[in-house]
C-alpha positions as CSV (number, residue, x, y, z in Angstrom):
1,X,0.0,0.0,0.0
2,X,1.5,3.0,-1.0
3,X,2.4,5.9,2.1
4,X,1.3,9.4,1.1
5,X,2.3,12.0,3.5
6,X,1.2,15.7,3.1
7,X,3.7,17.6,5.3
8,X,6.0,20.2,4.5
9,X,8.1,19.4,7.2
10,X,8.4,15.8,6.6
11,X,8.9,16.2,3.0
12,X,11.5,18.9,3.3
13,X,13.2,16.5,5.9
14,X,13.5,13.6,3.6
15,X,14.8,15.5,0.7
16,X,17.6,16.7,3.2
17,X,18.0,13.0,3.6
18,X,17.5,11.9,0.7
19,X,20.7,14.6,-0.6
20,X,23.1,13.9,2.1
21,X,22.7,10.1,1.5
22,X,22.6,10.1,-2.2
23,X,19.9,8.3,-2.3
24,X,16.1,8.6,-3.7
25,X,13.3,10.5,-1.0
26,X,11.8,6.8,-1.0
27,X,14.8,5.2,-0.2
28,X,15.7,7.9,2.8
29,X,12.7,7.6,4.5
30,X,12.9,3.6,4.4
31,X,16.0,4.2,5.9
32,X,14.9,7.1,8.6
33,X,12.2,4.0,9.5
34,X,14.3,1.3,9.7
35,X,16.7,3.3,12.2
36,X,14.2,4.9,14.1
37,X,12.8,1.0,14.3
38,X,16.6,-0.3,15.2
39,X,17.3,2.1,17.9
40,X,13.9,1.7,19.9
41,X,15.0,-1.9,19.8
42,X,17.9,-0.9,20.7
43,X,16.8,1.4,24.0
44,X,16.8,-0.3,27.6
45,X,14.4,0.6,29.7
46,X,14.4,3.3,32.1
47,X,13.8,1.3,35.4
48,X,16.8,-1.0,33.9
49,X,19.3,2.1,33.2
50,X,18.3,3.4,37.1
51,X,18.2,-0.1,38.5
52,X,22.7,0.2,39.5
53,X,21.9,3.8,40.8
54,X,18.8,3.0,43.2
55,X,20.8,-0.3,43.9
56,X,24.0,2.0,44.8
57,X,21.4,4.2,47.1
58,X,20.2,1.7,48.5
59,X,23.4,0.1,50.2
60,X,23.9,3.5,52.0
61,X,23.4,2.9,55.5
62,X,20.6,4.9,57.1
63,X,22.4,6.9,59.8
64,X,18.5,7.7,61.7
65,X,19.2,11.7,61.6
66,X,16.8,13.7,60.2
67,X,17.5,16.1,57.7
68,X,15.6,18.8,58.6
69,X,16.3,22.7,58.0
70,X,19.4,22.8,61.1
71,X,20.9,19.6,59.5
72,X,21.0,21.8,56.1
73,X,22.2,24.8,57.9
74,X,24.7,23.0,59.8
75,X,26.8,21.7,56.7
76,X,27.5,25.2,55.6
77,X,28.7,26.0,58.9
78,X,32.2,24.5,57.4
């Protein structure tokens, strides 16, 4: 089934394409797809890209003090 798209935008975008590649506007915008398509397959979830960081976090041992405003004020008392 053929893909018409009526946008400026997009049309101006794959001829941009289409030049720096040396290739035709169809071929660019296959090629903008299958990227686009390979790079979300590509992308790791966010909870799996945070899960060393909240792990890391988590190991810091709770010391019970509250950090209130004077706990605040008191480390720029240096």
């Amino acid at each position: 089934m053929p893909l018409n798209i009526r946008s400026e935008e997009v049309n101006r975008l794959a001829d941009k394409l289409a030049s720096l590649a040396r290739v035709s506007k169809t071929e660019a915008v296959r090629l903008a797809l299958a990227n686009e398509l390979e790079r979300r397959d590509r992308m790791v979830p966010l909870a799996e890209r945070l899960r060393p960081l909240l792990d890391e976090i988590a190991a810091v041992p709770r010391t019970g003090l509250e950090a209130d405003k004077a706990f605040y004020d008191g480390l720029n008392d240096a």
